[in-house]
N, C-alpha and C positions, 0 to 999 in steps of 0.2 A: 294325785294318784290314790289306786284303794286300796285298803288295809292290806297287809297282810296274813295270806290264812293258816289257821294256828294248825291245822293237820298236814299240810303240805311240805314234803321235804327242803332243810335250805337252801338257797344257791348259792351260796359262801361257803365257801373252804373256812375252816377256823385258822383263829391268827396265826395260830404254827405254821401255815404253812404262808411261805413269805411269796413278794413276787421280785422276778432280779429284773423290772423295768428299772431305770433313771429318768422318772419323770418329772417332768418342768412344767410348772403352770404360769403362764401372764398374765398380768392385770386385767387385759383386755378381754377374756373371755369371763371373770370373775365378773368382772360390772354388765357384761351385757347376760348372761343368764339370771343374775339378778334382776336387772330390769325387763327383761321376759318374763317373771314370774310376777313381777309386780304389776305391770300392765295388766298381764292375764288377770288376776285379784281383783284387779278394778271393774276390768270389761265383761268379767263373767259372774261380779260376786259370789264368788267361791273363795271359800281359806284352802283350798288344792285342788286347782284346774292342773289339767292336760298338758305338761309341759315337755314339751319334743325339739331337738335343734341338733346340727353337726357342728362336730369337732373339725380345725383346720390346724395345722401345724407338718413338724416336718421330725422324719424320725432315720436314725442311724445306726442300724443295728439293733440294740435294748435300750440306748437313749434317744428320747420322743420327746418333743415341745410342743405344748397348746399352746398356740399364737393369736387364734381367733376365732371364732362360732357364726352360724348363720339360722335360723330358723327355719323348722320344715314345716311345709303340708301334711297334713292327713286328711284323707280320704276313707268311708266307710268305715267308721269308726276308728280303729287302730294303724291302718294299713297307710304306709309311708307312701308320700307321692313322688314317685321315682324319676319320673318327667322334670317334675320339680327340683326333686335335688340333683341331677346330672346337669340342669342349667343353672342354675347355681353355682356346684362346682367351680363347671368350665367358665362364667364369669370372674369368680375369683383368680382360677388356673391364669386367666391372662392379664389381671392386674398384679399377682404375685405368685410366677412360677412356682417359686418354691415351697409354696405348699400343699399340701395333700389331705386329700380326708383321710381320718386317723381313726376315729370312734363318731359318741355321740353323748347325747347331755341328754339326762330328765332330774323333775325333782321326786324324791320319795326319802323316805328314813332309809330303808336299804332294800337291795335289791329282790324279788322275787320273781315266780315264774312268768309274770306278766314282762317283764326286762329281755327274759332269754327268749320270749317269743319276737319282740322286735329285736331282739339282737339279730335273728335268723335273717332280718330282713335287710341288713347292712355286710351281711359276708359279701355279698357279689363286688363290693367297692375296696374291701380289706378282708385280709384272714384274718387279722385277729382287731377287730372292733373294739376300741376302749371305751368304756362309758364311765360317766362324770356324771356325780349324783350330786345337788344342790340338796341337801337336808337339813333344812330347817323346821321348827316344833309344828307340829301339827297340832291341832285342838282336838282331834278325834283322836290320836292315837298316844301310848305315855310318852315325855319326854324323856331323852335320852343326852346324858351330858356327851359332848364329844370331849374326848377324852387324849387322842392319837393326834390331831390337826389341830391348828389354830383357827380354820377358815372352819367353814360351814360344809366342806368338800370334802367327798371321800371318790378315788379313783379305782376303777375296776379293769382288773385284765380276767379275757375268757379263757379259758382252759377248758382241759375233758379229765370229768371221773369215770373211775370203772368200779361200778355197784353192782352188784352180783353177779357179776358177768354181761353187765349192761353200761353203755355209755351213756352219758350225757351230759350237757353243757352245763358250766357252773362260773364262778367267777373267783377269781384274790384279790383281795386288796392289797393296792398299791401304795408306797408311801409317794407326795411326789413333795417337791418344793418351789414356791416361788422366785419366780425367775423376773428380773426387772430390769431392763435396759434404762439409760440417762434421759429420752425420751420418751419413756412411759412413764418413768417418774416425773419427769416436769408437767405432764398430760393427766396422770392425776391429782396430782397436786392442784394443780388448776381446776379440774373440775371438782374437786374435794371443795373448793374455795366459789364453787357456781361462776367463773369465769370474769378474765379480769372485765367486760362490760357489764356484769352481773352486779358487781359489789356495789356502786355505787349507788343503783336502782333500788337492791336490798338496804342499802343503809340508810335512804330515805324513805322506802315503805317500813323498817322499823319504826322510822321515828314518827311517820305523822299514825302510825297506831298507837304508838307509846299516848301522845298528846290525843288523840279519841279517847282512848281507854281510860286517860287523866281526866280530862274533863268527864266521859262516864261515871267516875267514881264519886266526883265530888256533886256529879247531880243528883246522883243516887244520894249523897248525905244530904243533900238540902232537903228531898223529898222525906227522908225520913226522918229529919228534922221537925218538919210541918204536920208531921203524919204524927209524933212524936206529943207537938202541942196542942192538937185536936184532942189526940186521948188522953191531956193532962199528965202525960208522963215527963214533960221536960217546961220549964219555966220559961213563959213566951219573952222573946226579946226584940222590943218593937220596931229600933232599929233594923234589925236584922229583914223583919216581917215587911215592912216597907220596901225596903231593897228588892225581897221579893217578888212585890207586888208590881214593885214600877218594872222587874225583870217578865216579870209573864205579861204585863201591859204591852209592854214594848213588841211581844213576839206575835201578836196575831194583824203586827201594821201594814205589813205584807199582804193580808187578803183584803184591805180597807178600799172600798170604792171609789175614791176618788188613787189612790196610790194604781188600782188596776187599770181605770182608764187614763193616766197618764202614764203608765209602762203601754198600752196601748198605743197612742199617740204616738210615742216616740220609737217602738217598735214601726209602726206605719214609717213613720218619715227615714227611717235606716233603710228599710225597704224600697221605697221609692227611690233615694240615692241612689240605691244600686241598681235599680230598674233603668233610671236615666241614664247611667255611665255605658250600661251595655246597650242601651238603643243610640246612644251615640258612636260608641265603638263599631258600634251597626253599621249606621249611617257611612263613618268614614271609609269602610267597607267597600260599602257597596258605589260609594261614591269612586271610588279606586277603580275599580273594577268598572262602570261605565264610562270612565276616561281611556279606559285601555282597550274596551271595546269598540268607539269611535276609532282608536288609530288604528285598530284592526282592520275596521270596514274601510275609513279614508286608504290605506294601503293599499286594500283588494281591490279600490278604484282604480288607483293611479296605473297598478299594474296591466289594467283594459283598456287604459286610455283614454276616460270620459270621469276621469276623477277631478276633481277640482281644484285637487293641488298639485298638480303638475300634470307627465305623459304628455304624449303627442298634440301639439297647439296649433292653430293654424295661421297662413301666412298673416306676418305684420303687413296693416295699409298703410303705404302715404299720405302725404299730406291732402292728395286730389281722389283719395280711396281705390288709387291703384296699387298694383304691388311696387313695390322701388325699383323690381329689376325692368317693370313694364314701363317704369316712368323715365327710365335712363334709357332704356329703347326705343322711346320714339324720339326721346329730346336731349 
């Protein structure tokens, strides 16, 4: 977001004047506009990109719950994509009735007239649009300790003043408080902890850098060891020097010609292995498949009758190459 400008009237009412919301904030919107900001940071290198999303929750009177957030579109610079968020909504609306769009989230130190212009643009969904400001230190502008919350989060309800006989939209801050059900505690807890499949992945990528970083350290002293007894700053010790020598001998046996053509060689022969296993897999294959094709064909004979293993045969001859029943007719 951009600075705020120092002639411009504020849009905050001063702390006198209180607001009588009872708002609730969940874990669940606190990590994901967090992680919207931080993406954004990554993808657009900027220390303060663009940051737009709706509030979802459910409200009862003057007590409101932020349950959960979703990210919007923008279009032409500033201008909410409306398309966008009315399907949205109705997505969430029928995984979970009972929420409603309530407000919306950006990040900035505090609010100005840039806020009340896209506030405008959220009345048509709610009269009174809350907004939820992520204020974290800017590098461009001074820090400000928060002082009022524990979190990073200051809430805004809109209201109307009346300055000289003129209206216009402004905001209060709101206190709210965290609100935490038994399964959003166990939900962040777990991802606080990168997830019970995580740990143990993390606990072995600790350690084979641990052991890189060990052996870095102590290569590094050998080097500067040797680097040490060249400039006669440290007194050579031959043992040691030997050791080294047979150690750096040792590392370039890997590119030695006879060692490359017998990783050759034996590369070749793993390959042919496997080359022969699948031209036999082949084979049996294909061999399969021309047995099944003969019984295919022998089949389609028999069923014409000129098949050779069975269908219609013609008559058995006698012994005198009559038929039996012509040889019992005349005798």
């Amino acid at each position: 977001m951009s600075a705020m400008e120092t002639d411009e009237l504020p849009v905050v009412l001063p702390s006198t004047t209180s607001s009588g919301l009872s708002l609730s904030l969940h874990p669940l919107p606190i990590l994901n506009i967090s992680e919207h900001l931080t993406r954004l940071k990554l993808q657009t290198k900027s220390n303060s990109p663009f940051v737009l999303g709706a509030l979802l929750g459910t409200q009862n009177g003057r007590e409101i719950e932020i349950v959960n957030t979703f990210e919007l579109a923008v279009e032409d610079g500033e201008k909410v994509d409306h398309g966008f968020l009315v399907s949205r909504r109705d997505q969430y609306k029928q995984v979970f009735p009972s929420l409603e769009f309530i407000g919306w989230y950006s990040v900035a130190p505090e609010p100005t007239s840039r806020h009340i212009a896209l506030h405008e643009q959220f009345t048509n969904y709610t009269s009174t649009p809350l907004l939820l400001l992520l204020t974290p230190s800017f590098p461009s502008l001074p820090t400000k300790a928060i002082t009022n919350q524990t979190l990073p989060f200051k809430a805004f309800e809109p209201t109307i003043e009346i300055r000289d006989r003129k209206t216009r939209s402004v905001y209060v801050e709101a206190a709210y408080s965290v609100e935490t059900g038994e399964a959003e505690r166990i939900a962040v807890d777990w991802t606080a902890r990168g997830g019970e499949g995580g740990t143990s992945l993390e606990s072995h990528l600790q350690t084979q850098r641990a052991a890189v970083k060990m052996l870095h350290d102590r290569i590094l002293v050998l080097v500067q060891y040797v680097a040490d007894v060249i400039a006669g700053q440290s007194k050579p010790d031959h043992a040691t020097l030997r050791s080294l020598s047979a150690l750096v001998a040792s590392l370039p046996a890997s590119e030695s010609n006879g060692f490359r053509e017998e990783f050759d060689i034996e590369y070749e022969d793993v390959q042919l292995t496997a080359y022969l296993s699948t031209l036999t897999k082949s084979a049996s294959i294909l061999n399969d498949l021309v047995d099944k094709q003969i019984i295919v064909t022998a089949g389609g004979r028999d069923e014409r009758g000129g098949g050779p293993a069975g269908g219609r045969r013609g008559p058995r001859l006698g012994r005198h190459g009559t038929v039996p029943g012509d040889w019992d007719r005349f005798h």
